[in-house]
Kinemage of the C-alpha trace (Angstrom):
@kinemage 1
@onewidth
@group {chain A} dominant
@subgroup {mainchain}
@vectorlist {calphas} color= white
{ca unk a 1} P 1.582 -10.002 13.739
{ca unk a 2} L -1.977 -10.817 13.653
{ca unk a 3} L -4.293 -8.716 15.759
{ca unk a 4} L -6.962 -10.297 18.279
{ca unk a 5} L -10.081 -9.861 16.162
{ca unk a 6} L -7.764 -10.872 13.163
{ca unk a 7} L -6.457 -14.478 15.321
{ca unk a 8} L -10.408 -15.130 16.389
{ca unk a 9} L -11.889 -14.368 12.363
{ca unk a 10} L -9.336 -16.833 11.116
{ca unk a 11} L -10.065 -19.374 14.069
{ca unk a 12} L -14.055 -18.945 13.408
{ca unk a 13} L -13.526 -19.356 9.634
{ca unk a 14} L -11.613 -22.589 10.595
{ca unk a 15} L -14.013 -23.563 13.288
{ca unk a 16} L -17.177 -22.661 10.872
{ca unk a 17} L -15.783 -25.074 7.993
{ca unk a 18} L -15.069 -27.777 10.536
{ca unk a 19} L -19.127 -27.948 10.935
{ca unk a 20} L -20.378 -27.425 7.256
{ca unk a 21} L -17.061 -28.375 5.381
{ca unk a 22} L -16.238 -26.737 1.622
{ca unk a 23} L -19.028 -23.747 3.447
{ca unk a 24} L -16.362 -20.784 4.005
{ca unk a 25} L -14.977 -18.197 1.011
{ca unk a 26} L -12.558 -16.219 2.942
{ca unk a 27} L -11.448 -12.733 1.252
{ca unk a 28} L -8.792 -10.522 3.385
{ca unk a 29} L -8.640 -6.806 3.244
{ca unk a 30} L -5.170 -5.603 3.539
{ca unk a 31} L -2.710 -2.635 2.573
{ca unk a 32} L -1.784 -4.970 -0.090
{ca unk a 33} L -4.591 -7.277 -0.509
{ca unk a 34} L -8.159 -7.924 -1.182
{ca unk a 35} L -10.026 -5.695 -4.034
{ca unk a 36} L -14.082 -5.171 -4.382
{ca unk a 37} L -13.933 -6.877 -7.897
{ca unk a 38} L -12.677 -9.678 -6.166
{ca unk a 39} L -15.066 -9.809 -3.251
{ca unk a 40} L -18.157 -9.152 -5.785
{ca unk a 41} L -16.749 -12.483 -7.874
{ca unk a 42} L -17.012 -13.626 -4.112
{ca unk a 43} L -20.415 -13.082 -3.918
{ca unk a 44} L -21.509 -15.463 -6.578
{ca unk a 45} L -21.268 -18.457 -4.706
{ca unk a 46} L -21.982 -16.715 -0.587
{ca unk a 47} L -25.101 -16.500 1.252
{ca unk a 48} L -24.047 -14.749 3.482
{ca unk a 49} L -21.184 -12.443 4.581
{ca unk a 50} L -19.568 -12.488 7.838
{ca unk a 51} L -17.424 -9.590 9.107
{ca unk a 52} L -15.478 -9.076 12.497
{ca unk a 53} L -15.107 -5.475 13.771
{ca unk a 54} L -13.122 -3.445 15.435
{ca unk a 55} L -10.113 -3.507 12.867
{ca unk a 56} L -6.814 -2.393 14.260
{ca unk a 57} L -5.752 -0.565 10.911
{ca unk a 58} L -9.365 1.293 10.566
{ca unk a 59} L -8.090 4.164 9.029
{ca unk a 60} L -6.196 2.363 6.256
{ca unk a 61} L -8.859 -0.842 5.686
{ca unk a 62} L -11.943 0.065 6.879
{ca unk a 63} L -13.397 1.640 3.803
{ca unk a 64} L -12.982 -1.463 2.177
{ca unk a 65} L -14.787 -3.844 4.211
{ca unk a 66} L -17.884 -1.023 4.619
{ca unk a 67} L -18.166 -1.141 0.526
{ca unk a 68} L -18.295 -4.733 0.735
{ca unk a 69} L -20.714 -5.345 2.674
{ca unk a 70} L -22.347 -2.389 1.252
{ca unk a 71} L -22.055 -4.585 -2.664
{ca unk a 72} L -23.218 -7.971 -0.117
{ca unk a 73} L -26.695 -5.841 0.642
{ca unk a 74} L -27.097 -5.031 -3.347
{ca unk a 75} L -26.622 -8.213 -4.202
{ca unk a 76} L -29.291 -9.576 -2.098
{ca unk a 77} L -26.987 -11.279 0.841
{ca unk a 78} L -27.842 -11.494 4.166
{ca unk a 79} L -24.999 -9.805 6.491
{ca unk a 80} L -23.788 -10.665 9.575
{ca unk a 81} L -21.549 -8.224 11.710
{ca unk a 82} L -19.720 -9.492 14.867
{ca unk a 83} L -19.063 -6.535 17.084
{ca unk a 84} L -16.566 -7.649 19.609
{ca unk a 85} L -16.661 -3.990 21.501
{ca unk a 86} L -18.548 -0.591 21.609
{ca unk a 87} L -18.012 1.383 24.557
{ca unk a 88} L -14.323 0.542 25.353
{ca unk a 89} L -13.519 2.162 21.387
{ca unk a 90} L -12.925 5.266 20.382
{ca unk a 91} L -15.696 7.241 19.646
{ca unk a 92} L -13.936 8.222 16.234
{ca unk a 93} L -13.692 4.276 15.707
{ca unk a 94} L -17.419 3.897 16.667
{ca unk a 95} L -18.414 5.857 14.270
{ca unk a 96} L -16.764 4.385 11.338
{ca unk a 97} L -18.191 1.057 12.542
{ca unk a 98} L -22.100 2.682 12.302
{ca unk a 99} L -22.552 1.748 8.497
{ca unk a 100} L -21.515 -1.769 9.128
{ca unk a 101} L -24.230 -2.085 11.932
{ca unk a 102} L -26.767 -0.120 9.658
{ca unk a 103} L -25.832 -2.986 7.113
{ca unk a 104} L -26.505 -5.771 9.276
{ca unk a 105} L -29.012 -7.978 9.297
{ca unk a 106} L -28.221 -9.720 12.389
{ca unk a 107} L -25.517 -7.903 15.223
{ca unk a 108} L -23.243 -10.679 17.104
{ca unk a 109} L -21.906 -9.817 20.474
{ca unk a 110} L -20.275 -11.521 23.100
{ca unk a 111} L -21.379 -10.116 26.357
{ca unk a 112} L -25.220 -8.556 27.475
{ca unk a 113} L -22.716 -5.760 28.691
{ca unk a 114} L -21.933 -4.923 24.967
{ca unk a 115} L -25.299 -5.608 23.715
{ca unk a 116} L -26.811 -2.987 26.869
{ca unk a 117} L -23.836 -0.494 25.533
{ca unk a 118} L -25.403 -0.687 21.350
{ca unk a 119} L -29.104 -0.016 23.497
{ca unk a 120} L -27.665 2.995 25.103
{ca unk a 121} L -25.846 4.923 22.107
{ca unk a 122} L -27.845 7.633 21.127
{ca unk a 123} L -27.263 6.711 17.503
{ca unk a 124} L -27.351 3.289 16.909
{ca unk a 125} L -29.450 2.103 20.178
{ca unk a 126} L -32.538 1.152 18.245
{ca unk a 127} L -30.584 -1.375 16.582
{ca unk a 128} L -29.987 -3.393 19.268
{ca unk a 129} L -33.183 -5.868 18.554
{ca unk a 130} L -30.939 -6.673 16.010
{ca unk a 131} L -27.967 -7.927 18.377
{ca unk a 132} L -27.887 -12.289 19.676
{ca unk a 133} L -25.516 -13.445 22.035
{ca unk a 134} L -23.055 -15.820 21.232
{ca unk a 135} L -20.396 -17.548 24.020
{ca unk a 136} L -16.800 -16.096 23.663
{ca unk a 137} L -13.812 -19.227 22.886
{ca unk a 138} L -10.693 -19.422 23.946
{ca unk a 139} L -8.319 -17.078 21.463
{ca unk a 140} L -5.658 -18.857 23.525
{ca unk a 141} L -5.311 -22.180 23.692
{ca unk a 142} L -2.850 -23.862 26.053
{ca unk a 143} L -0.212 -25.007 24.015
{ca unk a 144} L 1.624 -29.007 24.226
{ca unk a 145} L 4.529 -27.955 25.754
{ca unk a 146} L 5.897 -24.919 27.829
{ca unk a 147} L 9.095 -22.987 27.038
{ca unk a 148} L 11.578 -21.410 29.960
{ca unk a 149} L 12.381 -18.285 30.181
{ca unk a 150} L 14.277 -15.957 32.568
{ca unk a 151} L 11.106 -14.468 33.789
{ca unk a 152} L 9.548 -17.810 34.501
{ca unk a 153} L 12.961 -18.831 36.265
{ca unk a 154} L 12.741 -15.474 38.741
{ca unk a 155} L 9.374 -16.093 39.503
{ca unk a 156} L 10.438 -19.946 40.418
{ca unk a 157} L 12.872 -18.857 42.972
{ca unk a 158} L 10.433 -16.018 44.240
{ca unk a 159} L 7.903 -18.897 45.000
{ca unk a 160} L 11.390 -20.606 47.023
{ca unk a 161} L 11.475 -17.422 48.830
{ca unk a 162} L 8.025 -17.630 50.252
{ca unk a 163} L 6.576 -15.367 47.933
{ca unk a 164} L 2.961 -15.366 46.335
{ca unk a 165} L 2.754 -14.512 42.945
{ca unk a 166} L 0.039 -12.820 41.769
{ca unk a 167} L -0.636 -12.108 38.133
{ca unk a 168} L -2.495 -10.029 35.378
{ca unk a 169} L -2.381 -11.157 32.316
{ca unk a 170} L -2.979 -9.256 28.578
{ca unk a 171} L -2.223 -5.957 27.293
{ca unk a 172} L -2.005 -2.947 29.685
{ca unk a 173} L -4.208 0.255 29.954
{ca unk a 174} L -6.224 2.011 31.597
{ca unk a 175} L -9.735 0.290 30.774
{ca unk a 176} L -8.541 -2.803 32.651
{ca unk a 177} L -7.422 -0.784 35.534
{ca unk a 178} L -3.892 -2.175 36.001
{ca unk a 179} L -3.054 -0.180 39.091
{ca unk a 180} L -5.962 -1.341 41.220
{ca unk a 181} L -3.673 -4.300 41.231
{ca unk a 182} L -0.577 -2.705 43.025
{ca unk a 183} L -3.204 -1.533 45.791
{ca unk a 184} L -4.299 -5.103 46.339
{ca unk a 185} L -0.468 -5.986 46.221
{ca unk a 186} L 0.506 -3.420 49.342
{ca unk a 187} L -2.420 -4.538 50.810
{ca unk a 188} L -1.305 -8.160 51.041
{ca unk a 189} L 1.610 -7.096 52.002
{ca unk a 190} L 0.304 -5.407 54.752
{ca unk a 191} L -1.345 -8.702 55.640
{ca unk a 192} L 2.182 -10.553 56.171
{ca unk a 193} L 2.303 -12.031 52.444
{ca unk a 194} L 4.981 -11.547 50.189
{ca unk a 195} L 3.614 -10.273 47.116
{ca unk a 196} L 5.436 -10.646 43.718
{ca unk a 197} L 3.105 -9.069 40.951
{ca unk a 198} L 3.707 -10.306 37.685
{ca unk a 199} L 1.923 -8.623 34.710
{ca unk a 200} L 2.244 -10.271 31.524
{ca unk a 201} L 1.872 -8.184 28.967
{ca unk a 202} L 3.203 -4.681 27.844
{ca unk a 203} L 1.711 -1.486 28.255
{ca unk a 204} L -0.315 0.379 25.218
{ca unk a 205} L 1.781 3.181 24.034
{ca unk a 206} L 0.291 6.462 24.076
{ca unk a 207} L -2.819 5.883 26.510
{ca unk a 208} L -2.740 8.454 28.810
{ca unk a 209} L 0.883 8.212 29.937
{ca unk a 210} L 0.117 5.098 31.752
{ca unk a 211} L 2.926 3.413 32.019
{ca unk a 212} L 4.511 6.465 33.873
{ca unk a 213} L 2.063 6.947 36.557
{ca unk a 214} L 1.895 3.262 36.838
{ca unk a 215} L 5.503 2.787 38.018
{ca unk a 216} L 5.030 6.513 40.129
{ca unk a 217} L 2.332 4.162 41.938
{ca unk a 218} L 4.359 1.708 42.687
{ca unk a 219} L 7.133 3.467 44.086
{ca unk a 220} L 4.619 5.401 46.509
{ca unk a 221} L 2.803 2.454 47.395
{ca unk a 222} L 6.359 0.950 48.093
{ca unk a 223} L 6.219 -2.139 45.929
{ca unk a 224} L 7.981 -0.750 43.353
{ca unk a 225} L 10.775 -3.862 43.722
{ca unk a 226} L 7.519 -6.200 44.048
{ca unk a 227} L 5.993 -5.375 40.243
{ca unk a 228} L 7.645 -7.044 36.915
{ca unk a 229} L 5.833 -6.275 33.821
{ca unk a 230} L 7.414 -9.110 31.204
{ca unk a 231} L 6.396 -6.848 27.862
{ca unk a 232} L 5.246 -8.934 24.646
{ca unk a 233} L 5.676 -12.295 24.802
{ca unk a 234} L 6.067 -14.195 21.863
{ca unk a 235} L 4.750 -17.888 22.088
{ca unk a 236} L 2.265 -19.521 23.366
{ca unk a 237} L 4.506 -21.626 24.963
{ca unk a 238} L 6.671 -19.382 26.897
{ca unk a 239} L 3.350 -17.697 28.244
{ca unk a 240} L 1.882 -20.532 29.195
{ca unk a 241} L 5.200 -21.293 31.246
{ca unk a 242} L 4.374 -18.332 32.928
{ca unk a 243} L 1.246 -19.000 33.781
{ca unk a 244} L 1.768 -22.436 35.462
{ca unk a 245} L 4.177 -20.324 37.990
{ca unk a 246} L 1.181 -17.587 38.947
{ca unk a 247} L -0.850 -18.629 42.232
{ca unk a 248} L -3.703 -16.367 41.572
{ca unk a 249} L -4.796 -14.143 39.464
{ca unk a 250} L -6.289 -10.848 40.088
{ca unk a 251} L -8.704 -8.100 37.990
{ca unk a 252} L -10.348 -5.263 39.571
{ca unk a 253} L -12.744 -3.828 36.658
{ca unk a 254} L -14.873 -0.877 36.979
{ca unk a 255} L -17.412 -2.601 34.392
{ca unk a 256} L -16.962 -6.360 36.287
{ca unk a 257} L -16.428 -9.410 35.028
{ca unk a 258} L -18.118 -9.777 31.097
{ca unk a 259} L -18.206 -12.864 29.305
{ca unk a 260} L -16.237 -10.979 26.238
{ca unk a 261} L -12.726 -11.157 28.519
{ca unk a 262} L -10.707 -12.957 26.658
{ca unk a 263} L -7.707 -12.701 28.696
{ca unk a 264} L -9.271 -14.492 31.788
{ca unk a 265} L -10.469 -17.046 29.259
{ca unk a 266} L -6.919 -17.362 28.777
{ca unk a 267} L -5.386 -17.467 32.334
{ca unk a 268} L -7.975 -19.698 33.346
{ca unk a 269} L -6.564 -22.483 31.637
{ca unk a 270} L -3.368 -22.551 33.691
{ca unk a 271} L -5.827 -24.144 35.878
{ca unk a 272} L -5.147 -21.915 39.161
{ca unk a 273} L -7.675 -19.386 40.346
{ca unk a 274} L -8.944 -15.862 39.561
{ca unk a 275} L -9.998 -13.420 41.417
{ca unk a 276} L -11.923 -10.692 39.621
{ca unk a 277} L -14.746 -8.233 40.233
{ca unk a 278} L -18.495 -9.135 40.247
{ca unk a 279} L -20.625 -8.439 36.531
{ca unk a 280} L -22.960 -5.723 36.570
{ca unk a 281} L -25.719 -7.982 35.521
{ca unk a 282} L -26.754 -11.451 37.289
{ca unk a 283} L -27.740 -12.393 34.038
{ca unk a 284} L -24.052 -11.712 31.978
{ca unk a 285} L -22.924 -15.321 31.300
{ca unk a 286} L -26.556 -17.079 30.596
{ca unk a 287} L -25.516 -17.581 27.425
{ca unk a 288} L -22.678 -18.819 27.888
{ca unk a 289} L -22.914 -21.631 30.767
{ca unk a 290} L -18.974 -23.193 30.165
{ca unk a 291} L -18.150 -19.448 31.484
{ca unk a 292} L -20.397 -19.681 34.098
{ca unk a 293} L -19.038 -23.258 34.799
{ca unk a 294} L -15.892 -21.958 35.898
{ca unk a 295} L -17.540 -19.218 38.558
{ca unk a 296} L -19.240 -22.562 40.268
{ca unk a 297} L -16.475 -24.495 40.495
{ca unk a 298} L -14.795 -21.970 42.022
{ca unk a 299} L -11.615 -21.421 39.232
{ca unk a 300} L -13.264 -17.804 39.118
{ca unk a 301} L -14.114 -15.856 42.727
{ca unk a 302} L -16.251 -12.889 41.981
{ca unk a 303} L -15.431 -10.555 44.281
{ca unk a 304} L -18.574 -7.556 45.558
{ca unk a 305} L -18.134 -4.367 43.169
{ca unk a 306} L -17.733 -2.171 46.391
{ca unk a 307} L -14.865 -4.316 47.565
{ca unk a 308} L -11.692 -2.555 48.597
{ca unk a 309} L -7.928 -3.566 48.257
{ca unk a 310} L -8.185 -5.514 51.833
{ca unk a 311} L -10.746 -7.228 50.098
{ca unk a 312} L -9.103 -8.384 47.579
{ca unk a 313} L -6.400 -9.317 48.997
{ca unk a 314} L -8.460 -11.087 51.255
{ca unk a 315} L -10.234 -13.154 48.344
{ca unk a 316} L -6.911 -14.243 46.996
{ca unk a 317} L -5.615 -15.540 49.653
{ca unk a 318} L -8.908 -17.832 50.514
{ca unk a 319} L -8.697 -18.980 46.812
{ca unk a 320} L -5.164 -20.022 46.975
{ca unk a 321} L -5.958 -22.347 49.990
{ca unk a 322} L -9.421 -23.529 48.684
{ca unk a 323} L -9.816 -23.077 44.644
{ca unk a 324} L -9.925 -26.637 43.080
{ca unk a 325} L -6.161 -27.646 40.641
{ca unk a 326} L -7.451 -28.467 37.566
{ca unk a 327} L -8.421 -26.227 34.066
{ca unk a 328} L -10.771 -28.300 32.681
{ca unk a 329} L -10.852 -26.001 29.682
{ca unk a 330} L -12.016 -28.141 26.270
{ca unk a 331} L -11.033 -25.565 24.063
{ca unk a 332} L -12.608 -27.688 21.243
{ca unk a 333} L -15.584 -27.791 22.728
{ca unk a 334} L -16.169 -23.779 23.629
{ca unk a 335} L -15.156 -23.400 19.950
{ca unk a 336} L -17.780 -25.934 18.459
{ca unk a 337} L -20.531 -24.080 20.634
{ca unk a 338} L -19.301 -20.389 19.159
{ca unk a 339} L -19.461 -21.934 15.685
{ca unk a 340} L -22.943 -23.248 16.030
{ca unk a 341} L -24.165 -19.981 17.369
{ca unk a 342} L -22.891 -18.099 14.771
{ca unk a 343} L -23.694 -20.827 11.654
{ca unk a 344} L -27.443 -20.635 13.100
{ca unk a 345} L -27.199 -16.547 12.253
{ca unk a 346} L -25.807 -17.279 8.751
């Protein structure tokens, strides 16, 4: 199964050699694959070399791809690092990522957040000159058809029942602050609604034991029957049949809304609306006005950082009545303008 990073490198590559066909020389480290003789052969015929970090197996592959683009600076190549987090990593995993960005000649990042995070860091800050903004795609696309599934089928005949489904959608921890949302669940249930929150996704194992004091929240907030948590779902297909049951979604993020979540990229082309905290910065989605697009037409309601669960509530119950039907997502089309950001850096 193909990590996140992993899915968007292989959709860039793709996307890259759509606009300059015959351009691309992929080379994959694995376990089992990939060897620096083989990338310096590589080298030959590149300009440039193009890596995507963080790498889910970093302390099994990451020497690799350090070496080579160590052998792509020897060799006279330019190097181009996309650095899809900083902050939100480990700081053991930041650390091993430090070479790369010492390597780089240009730093690609998807949010000012992450770019403000690199300025920060007491080690690498002064390389943040070095950082451009590019606008985050779609890692999801809506598929051409939706599957069933039992899930999808209870939360059919909760919506019979008068109930309002509210979901979250991608993996669970403790960065994304899944439990804010059973607050903003008892809270519209205080308000008379009938709550059913779906999360779809599946908890991390091993972060901070919070699945466990996610349910013990639940069960003292009393929703504890109200909360279904579907756990990995396997196609595109049967998520997206999810999705087209949810009436709003709902994020409350300590950091805001950042033009790097790909998850509400995701869930916001099921077409019905999301509620989700105010950015930090004014200026977050500048560079990326199909994001911003969606906050304007009201698919997105940005909710005030010192909002509490009434609040919340409150907002998603004003964007189920008002927020307009459609997605209006071209998928295509936020991938052709991540492709020509990055090809101009290349």
């Amino acid at each position: 199964m193909q990590c996140g990073v992993g899915h968007f490198t292989q959709k860039l590559s793709d996307a890259l050699d759509a606009l300059d066909p015959g351009m691309r020389i992929d080379v994959s480290f694995t376990r089992a694959r990939g060897t620096l003789g083989e990338f310096w052969r590589a080298l030959r015929g590149a300009r440039t070399v193009t890596c995507n970090f963080p790498i889910v197996s970093w302390k099994r592959v990451v020497l690799r791809p350090l070496a080579a683009l160590a052998l792509a600076r020897l060799r006279g190549r330019r190097v181009v690092v996309i650095q899809h987090e900083w902050d939100s990593l480990h700081w053991a995993r930041r650390l091993t990522y430090i070479p790369a960005l010492l390597l780089a000649n240009r730093i690609v990042v998807f949010s000012l957040l992450v770019k403000r995070q690199l300025a920060a860091d007491p080690v690498v800050g002064w390389l943040a000159g070095r950082c451009v903004l590019a606008p985050l795609p779609p890692n999801i696309v809506t598929p051409p058809h939706i599957a069933d599934s039992p899930l999808r089928q209870r939360m059919i005949a909760a919506k019979r029942d008068g109930q309002l489904i509210v979901g979250h959608f991608g993996s669970i921890y403790p960065g994304k602050q899944p439990e804010a949302v059973l607050a903003i669940g008892a809270a519209l249930k205080t308000r008379g609604a009938k709550p059913l929150l779906v999360y779809i996704g599946s908890f991390i194992r091993g972060t901070d034991r919070i699945e466990e004091m996610f349910h013990a929240k639940a069960e003292a907030l009393g929703i504890a029957s109200d909360v279904v948590v579907s756990g990995f779902i396997e196609s595109d297909a049967e998520m997206f049949g999810l999705f087209e049951q949810v009436d709003a979604f709902c994020y409350q993020l300590d950091e805001g809304l950042t033009a790097r979540r790909a998850s509400i990229i995701a869930a916001a082309q099921s077409g019905r609306p999301i509620v989700v905290t105010a950015p930090e910065d004014v200026h977050e989605f500048d560079h990326h006005p199909r994001f911003r697009e969606m906050i304007d037409r009201g698919t997105i309601t940005l909710v005030a950082r010192d909002a509490d669960a009434d609040g919340y509530a409150r907002a998603i119950l004003e964007s189920v009545r008002t927020a307009p039907s459609d997605a209006a997502i071209d998928a295509q089309a936020w991938w052709d303008d991540t492709a020509r950001a990055i090809y101009a850096e290349v």
